[in-house]
Short mmCIF file of the C-alpha atoms (twelve columns), coordinates in Angstrom:
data_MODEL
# 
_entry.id   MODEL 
# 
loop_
_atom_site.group_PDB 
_atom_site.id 
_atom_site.type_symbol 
_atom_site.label_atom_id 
_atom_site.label_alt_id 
_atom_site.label_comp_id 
_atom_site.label_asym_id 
_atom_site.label_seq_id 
_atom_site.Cartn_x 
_atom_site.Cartn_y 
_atom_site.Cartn_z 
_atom_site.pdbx_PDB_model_num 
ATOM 1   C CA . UNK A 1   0.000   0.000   0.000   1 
ATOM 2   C CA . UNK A 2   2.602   2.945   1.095   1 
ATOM 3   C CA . UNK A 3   4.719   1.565   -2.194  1 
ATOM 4   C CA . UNK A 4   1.858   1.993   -4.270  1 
ATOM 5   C CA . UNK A 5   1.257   5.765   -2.939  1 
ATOM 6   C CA . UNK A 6   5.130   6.636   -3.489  1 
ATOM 7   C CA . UNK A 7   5.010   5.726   -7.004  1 
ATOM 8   C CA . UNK A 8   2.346   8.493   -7.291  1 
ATOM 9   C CA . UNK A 9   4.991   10.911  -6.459  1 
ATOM 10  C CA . UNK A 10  6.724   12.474  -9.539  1 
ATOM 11  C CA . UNK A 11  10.333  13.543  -9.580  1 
ATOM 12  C CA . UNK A 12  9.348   17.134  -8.230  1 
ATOM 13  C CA . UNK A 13  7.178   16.494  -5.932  1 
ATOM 14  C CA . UNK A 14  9.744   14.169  -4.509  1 
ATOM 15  C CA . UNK A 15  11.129  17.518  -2.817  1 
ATOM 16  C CA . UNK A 16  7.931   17.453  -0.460  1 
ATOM 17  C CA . UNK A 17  7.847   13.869  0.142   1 
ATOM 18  C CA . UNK A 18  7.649   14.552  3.680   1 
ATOM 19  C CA . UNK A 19  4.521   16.043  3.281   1 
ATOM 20  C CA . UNK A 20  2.146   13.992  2.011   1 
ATOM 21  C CA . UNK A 21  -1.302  15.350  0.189   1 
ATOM 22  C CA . UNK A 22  -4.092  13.032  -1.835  1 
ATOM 23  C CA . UNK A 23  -2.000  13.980  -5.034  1 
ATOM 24  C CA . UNK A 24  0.495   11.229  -3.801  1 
ATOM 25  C CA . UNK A 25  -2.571  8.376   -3.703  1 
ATOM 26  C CA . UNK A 26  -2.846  6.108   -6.647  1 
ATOM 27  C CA . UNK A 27  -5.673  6.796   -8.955  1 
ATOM 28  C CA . UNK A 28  -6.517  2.781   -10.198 1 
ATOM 29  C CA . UNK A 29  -9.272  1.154   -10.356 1 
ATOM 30  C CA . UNK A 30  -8.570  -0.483  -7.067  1 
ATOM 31  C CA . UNK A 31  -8.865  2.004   -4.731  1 
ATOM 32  C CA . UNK A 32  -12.012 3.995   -4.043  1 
ATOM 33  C CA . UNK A 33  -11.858 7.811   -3.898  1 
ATOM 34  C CA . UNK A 34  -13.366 11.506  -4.593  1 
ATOM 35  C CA . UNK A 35  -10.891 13.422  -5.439  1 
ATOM 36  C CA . UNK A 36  -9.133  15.749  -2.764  1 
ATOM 37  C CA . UNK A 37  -11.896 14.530  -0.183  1 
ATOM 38  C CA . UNK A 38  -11.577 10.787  0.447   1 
ATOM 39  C CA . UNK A 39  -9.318  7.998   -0.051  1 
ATOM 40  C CA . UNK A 40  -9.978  4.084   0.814   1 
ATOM 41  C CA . UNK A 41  -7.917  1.341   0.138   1 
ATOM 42  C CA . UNK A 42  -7.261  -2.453  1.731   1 
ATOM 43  C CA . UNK A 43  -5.244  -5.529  0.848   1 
ATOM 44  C CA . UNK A 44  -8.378  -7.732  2.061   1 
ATOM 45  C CA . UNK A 45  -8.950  -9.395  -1.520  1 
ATOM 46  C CA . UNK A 46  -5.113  -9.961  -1.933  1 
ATOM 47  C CA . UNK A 47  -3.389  -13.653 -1.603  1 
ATOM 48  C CA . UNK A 48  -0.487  -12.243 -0.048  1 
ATOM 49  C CA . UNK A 49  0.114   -9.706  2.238   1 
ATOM 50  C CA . UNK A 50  2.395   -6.828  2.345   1 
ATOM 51  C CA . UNK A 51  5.919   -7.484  1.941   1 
ATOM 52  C CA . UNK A 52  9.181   -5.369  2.724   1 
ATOM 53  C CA . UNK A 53  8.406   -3.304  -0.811  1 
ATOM 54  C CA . UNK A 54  5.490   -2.045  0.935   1 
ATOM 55  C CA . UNK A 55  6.782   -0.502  3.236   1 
ATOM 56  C CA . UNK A 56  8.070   3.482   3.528   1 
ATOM 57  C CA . UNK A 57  11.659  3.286   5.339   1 
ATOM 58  C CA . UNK A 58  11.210  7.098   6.330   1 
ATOM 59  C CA . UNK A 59  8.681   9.262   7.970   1 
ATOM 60  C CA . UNK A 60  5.936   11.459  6.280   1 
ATOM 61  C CA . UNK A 61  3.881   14.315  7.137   1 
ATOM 62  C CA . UNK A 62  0.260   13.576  6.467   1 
ATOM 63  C CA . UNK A 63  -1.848  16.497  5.522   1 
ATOM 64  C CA . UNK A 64  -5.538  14.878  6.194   1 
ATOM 65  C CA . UNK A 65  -6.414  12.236  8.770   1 
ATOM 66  C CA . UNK A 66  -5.769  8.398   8.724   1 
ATOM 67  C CA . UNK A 67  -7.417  5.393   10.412  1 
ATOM 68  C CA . UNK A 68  -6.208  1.965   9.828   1 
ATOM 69  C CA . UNK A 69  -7.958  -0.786  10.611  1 
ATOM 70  C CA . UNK A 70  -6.390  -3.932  11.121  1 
ATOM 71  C CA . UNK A 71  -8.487  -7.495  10.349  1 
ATOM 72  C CA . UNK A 72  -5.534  -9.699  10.508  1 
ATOM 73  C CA . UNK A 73  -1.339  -10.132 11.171  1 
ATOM 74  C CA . UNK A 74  0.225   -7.387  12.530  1 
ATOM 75  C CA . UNK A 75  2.042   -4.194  12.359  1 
ATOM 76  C CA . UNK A 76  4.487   -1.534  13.677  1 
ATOM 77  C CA . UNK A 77  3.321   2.484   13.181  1 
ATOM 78  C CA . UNK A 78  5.589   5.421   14.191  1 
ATOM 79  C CA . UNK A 79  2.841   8.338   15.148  1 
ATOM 80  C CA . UNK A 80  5.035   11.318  16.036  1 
ATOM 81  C CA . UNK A 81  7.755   9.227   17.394  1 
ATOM 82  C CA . UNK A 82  6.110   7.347   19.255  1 
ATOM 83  C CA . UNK A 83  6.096   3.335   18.426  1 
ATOM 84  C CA . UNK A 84  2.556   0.976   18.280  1 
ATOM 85  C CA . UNK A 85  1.516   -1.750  17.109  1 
ATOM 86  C CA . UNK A 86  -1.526  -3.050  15.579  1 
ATOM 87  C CA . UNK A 87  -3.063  -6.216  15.377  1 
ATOM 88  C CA . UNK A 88  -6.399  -7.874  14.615  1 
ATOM 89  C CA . UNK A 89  -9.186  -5.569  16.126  1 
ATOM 90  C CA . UNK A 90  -7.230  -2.813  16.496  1 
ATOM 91  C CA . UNK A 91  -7.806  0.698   14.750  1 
ATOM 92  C CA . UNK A 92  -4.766  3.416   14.913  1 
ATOM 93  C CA . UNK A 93  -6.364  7.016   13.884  1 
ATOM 94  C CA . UNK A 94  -3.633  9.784   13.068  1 
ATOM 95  C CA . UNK A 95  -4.514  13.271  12.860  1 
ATOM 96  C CA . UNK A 96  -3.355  15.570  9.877   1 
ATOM 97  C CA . UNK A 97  0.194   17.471  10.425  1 
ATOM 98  C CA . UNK A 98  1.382   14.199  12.464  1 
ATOM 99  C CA . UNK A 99  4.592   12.195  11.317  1 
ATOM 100 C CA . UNK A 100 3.581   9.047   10.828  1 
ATOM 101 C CA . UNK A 101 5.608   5.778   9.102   1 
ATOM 102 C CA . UNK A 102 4.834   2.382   8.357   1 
ATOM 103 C CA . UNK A 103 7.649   0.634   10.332  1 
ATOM 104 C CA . UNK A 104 6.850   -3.107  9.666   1 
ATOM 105 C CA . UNK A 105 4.284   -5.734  8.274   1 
ATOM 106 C CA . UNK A 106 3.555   -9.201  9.250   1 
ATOM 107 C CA . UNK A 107 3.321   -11.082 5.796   1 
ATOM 108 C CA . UNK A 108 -0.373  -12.008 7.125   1 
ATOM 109 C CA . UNK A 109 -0.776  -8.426  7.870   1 
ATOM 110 C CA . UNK A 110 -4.506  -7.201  6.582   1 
ATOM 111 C CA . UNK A 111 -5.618  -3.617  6.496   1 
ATOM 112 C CA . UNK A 112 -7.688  -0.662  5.394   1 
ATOM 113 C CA . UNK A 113 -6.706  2.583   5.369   1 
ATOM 114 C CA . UNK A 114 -9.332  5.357   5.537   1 
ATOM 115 C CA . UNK A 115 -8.036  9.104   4.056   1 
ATOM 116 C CA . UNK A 116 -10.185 12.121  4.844   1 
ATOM 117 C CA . UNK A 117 -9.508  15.933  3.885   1 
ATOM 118 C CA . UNK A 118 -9.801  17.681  7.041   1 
ATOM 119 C CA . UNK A 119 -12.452 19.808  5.116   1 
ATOM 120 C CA . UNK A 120 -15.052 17.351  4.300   1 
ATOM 121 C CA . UNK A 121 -16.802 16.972  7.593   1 
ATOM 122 C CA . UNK A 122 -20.273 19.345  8.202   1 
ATOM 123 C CA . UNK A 123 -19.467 22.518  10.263  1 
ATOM 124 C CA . UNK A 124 -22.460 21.485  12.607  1 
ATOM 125 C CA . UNK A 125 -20.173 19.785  14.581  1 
ATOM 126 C CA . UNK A 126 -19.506 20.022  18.004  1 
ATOM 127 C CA . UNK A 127 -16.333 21.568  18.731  1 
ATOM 128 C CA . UNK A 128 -16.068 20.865  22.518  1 
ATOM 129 C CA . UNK A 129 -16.303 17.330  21.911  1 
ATOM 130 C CA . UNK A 130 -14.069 17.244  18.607  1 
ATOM 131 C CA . UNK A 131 -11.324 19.128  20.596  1 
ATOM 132 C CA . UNK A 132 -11.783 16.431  23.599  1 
ATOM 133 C CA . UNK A 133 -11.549 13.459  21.560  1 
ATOM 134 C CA . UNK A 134 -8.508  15.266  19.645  1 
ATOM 135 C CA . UNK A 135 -6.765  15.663  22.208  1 
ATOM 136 C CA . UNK A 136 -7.481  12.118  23.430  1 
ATOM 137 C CA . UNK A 137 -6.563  10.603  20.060  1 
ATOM 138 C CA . UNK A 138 -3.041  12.339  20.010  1 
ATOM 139 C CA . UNK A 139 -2.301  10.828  23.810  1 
ATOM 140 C CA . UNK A 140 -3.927  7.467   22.685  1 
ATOM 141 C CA . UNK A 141 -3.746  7.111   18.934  1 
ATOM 142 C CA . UNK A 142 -4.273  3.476   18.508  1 
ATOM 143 C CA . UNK A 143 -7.148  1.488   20.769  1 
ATOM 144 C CA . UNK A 144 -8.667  -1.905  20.617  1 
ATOM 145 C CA . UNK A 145 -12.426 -1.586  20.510  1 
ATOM 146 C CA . UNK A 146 -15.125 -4.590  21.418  1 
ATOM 147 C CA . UNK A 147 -15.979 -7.113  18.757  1 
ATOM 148 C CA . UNK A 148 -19.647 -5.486  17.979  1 
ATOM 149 C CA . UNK A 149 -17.897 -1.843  17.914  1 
ATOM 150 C CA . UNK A 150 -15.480 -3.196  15.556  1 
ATOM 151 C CA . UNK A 151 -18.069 -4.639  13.126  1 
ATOM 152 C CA . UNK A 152 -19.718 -1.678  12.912  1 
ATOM 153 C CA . UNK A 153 -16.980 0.217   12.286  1 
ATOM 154 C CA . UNK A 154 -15.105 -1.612  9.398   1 
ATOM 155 C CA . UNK A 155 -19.288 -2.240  8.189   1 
ATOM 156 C CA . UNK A 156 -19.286 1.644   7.995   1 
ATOM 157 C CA . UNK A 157 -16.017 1.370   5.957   1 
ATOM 158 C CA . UNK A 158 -17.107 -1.063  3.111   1 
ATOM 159 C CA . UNK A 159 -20.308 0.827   2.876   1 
ATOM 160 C CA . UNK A 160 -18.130 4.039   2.099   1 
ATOM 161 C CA . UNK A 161 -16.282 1.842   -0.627  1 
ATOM 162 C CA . UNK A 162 -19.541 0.080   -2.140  1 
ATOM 163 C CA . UNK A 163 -21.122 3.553   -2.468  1 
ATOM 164 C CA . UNK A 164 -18.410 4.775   -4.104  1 
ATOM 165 C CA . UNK A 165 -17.857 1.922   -6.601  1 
ATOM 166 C CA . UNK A 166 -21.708 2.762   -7.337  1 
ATOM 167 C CA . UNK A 167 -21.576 3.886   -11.000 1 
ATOM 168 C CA . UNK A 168 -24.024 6.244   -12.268 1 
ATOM 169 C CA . UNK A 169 -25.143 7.036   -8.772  1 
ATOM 170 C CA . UNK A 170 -24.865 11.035  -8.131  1 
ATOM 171 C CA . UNK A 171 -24.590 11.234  -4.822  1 
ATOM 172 C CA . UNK A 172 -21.362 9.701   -3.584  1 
ATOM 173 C CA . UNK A 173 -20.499 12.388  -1.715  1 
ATOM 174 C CA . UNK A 174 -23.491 13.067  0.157   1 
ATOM 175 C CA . UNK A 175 -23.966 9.334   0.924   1 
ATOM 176 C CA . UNK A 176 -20.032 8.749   1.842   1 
ATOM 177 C CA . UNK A 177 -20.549 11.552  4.165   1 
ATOM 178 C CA . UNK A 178 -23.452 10.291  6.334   1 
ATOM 179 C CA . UNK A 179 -21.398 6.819   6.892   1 
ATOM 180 C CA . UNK A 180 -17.877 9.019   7.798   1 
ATOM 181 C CA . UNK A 181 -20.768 10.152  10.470  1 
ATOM 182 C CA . UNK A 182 -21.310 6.928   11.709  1 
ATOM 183 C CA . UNK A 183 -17.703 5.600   11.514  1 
ATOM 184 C CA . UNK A 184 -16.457 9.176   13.564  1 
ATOM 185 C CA . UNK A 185 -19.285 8.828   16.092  1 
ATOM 186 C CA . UNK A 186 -18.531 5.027   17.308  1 
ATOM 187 C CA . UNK A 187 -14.670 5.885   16.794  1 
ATOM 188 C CA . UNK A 188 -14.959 8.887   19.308  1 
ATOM 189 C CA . UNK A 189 -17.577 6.896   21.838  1 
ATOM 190 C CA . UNK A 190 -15.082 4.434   22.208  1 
ATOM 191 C CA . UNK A 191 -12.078 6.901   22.576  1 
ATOM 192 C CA . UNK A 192 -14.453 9.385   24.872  1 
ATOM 193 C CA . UNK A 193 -15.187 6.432   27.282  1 
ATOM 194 C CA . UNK A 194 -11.737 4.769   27.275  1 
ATOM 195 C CA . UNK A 195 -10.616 8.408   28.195  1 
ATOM 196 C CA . UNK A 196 -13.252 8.670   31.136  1 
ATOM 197 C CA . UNK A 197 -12.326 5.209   32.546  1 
ATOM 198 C CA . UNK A 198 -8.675  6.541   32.480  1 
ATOM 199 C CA . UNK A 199 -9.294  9.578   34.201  1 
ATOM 200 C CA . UNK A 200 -11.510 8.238   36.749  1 
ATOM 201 C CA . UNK A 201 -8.505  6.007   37.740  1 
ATOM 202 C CA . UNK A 202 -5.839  8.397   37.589  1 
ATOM 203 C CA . UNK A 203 -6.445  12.191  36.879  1 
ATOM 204 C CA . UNK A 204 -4.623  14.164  34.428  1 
ATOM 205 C CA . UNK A 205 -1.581  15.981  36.678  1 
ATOM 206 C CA . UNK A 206 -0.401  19.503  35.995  1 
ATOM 207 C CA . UNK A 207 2.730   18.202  34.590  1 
ATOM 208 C CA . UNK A 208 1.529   16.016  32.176  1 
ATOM 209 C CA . UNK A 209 -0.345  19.310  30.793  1 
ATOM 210 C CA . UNK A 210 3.040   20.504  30.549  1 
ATOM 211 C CA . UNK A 211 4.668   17.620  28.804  1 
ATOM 212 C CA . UNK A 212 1.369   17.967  26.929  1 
ATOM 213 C CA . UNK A 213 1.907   21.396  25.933  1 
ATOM 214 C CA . UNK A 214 5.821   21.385  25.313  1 
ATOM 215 C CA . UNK A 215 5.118   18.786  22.812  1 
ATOM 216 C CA . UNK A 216 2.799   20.959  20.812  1 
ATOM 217 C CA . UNK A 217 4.950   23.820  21.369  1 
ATOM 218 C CA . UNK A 218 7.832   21.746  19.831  1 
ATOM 219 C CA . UNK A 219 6.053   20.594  17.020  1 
ATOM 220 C CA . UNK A 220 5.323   24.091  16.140  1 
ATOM 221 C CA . UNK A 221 8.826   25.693  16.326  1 
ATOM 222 C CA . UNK A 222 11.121  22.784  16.022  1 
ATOM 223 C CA . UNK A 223 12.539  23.580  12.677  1 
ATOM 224 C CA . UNK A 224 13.631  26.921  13.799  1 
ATOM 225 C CA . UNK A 225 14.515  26.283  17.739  1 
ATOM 226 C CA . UNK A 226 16.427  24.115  19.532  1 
ATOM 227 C CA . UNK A 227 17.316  25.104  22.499  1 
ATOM 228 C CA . UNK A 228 15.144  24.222  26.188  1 
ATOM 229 C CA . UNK A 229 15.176  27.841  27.313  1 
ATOM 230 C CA . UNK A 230 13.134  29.211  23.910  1 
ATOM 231 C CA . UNK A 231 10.199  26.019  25.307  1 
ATOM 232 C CA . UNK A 232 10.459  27.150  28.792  1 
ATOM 233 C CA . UNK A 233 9.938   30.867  28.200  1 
ATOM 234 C CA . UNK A 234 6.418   29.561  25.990  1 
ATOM 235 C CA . UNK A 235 5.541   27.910  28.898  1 
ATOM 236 C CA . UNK A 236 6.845   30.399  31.684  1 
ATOM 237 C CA . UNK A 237 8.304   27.764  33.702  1 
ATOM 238 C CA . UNK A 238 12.351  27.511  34.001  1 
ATOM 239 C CA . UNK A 239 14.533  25.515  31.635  1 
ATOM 240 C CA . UNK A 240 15.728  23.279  34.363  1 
ATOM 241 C CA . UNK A 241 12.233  22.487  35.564  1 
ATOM 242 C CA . UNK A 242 10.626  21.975  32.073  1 
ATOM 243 C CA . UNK A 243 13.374  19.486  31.739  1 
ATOM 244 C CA . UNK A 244 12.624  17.945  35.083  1 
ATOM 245 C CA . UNK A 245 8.976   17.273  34.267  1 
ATOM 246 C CA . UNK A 246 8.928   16.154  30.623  1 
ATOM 247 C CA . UNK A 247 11.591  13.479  31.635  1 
ATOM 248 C CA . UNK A 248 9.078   12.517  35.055  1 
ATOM 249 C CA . UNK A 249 6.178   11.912  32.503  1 
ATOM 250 C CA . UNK A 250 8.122   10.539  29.626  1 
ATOM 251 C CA . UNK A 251 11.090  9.114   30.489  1 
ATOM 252 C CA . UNK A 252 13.224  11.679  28.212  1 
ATOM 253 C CA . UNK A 253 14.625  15.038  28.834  1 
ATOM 254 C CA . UNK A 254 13.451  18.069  26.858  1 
ATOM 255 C CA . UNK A 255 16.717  18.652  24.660  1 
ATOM 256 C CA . UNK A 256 15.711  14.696  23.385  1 
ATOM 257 C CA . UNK A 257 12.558  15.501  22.244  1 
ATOM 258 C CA . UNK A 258 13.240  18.806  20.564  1 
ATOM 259 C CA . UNK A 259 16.360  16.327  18.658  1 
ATOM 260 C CA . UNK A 260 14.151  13.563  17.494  1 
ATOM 261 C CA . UNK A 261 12.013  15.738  16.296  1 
ATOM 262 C CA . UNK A 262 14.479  18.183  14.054  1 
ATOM 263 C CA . UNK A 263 16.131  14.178  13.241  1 
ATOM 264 C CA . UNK A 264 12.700  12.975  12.210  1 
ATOM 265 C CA . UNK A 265 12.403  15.781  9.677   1 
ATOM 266 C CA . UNK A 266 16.080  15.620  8.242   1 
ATOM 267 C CA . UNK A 267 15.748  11.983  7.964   1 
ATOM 268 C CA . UNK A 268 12.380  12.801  5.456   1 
ATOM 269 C CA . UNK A 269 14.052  15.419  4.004   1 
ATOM 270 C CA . UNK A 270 17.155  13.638  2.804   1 
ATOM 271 C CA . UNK A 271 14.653  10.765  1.877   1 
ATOM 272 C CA . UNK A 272 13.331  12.859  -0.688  1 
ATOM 273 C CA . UNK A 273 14.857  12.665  -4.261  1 
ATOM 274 C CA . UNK A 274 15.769  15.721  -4.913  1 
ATOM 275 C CA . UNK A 275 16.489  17.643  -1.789  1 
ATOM 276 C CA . UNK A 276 20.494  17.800  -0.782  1 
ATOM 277 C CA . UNK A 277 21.873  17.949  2.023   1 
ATOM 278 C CA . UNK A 278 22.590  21.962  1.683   1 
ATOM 279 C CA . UNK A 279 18.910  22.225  1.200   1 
ATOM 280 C CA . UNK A 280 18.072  20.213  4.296   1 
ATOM 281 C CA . UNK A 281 20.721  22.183  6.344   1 
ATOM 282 C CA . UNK A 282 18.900  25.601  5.247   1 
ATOM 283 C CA . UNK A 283 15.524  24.745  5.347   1 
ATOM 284 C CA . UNK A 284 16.170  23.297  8.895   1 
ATOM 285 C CA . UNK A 285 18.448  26.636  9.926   1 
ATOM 286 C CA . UNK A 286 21.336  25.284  10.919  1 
ATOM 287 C CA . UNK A 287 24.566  27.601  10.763  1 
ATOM 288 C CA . UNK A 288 26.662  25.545  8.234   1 
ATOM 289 C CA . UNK A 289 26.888  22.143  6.382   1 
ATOM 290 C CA . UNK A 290 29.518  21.580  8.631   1 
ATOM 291 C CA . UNK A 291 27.778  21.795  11.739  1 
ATOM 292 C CA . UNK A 292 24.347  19.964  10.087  1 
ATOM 293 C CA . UNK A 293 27.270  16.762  9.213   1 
ATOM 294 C CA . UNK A 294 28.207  16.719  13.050  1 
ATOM 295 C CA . UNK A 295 24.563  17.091  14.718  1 
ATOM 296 C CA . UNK A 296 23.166  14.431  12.522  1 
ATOM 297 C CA . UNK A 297 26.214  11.879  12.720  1 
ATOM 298 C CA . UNK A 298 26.047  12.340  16.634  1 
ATOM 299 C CA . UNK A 299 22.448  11.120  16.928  1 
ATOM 300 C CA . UNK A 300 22.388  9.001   14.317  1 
ATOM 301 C CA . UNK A 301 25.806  7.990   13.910  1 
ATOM 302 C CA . UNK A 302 26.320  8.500   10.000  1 
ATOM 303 C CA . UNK A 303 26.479  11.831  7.934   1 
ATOM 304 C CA . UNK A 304 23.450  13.026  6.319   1 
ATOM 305 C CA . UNK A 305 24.926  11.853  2.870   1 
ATOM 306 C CA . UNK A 306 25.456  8.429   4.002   1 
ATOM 307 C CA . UNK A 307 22.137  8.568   5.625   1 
ATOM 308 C CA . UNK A 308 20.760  9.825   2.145   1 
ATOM 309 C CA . UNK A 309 22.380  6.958   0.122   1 
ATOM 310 C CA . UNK A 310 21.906  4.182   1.897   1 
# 
């Protein structure tokens, strides 16, 4: 599936690779779509299952939300730099701007992936809730729901494809809309009353707000900050206590973070055909090519070059 959406990407547009848009989705008769809106594909009528072609060996940026749901096998997703895996029964739902890559496939591995614009949905929507179950979604991306909740939810997902395969029929849209309803509505039950169970058990702390909070902030200004003190001043707490609390809730220090993050995007930027390492080192405003060579062989022990070849 990811091999089939990378072949969509012409030489050019290789320079954005990292940011991936429904121009980068295949167009074939075996994959349902409207254009710029909605995107479903799966590997359910398939003999085989994925195999290591299949599979991106870098991160992207996705520019409209993902679900995957997962029928059969397994698999390993990086969602902001953060590992899961998914197995039968379990859905993983990635919200646009995220850095997400498909890690690794079981050879059993069965999936469908659902891609919608963040556009499409009615503005009637309530925006408490949406925010809520956002927010929920980016601490909890992948859940396992019950067995009925499940059915329903991959039943809303072949309805969306049979609709569309519907020739003649003038409604697609319209029709593919109302079951996105119904698919979004058990998805965010389920995540709403996983999150209430949670927080009746343990409450959300102050400094996991912060963690919280630094890791938007970094995903906001990483490409042009990387030093704790610029965070800390956002967040009007000291540098050394910032530090302190992000490594309490998550087991890494701040200056890690902000790293893996500016790593994650030169790793997708050198993966791109067409972008060279003096672009990445501008683009990511670092001082010299010299200095970009050291900070990326120190984390990830080869130079961007070698990184960019391999």
């Amino acid at each position: 599936m990811a091999r089939k959406i990378y072949n969509q990407i012409t030489q050019m547009e290789k320079q954005k690779i990292f940011q991936v848009n429904f121009s980068h989705f295949p167009t074939d008769k075996n994959v349902a779509r409207i254009p710029e809106k909605m995107f479903l594909i799966d590997n359910f009528d398939e003999k085989k299952g994925y195999s290591s072609e299949d599979i991106m060996d870098f991160p992207v940026q996705v520019t409209m939300a993902l679900t995957f749901i997962c029928t059969a096998g397994e698999a390993t997703l990086s969602i902001n730099l953060q590992q899961y895996k998914i197995s039968a029964g379990y859905i993983a739902c990635i919200h646009p701007g995220s850095f997400f890559q498909f890690l690794d496939a079981s050879h059993d591995q069965e999936c469908a992936c659902i891609a919608i614009s963040p556009n499409i949905m009615p503005v009637n929507f309530d925006v408490k809730l949406g925010m809520e179950t956002a927010m929920a979604l980016k601490k909890h991306p992948v859940f396992h729901p019950s067995l009925k909740e499940f059915a329903e939810i991959l039943s809303a997902y072949k309805s969306i494809k049979e609709v569309i395969y519907r020739e003649d029929f003038k409604f697609k849209e319209e029709v593919a809309k109302n079951y996105i309803e119904i698919l979004r509505w058990n998805i965010m039950d389920r995540i709403m009353r996983e999150k209430d169970l949670y927080q009746q058990t343990r409450p959300s702390s102050r400094k996991e707000e912060i963690f919280m909070k630094f890791i938007a902030t970094v995903q906001k200004y990483y490409t042009n900050e990387r030093n704790v003190t610029f965070y800390a001043d956002k967040l009007c707490v000291s540098p050394k206590y910032l530090s302190a609390v992000v490594h309490e809730v998550s087991g890494k220090y701040a200056t890690q973070w902000i790293t893996d993050y500016v790593i994650l995007e030169c790793k997708a930027m050198l993966k791109a055909e067409g972008d060279s390492v003096k672009n990445v080192c501008n683009r990511l405003n670092f001082a010299n090519q010299s200095f970009f060579a050291k900070y990326f062989k120190q984390h990830t022990g080869m130079t961007p070059r070698e990184y960019k070849n391999k």
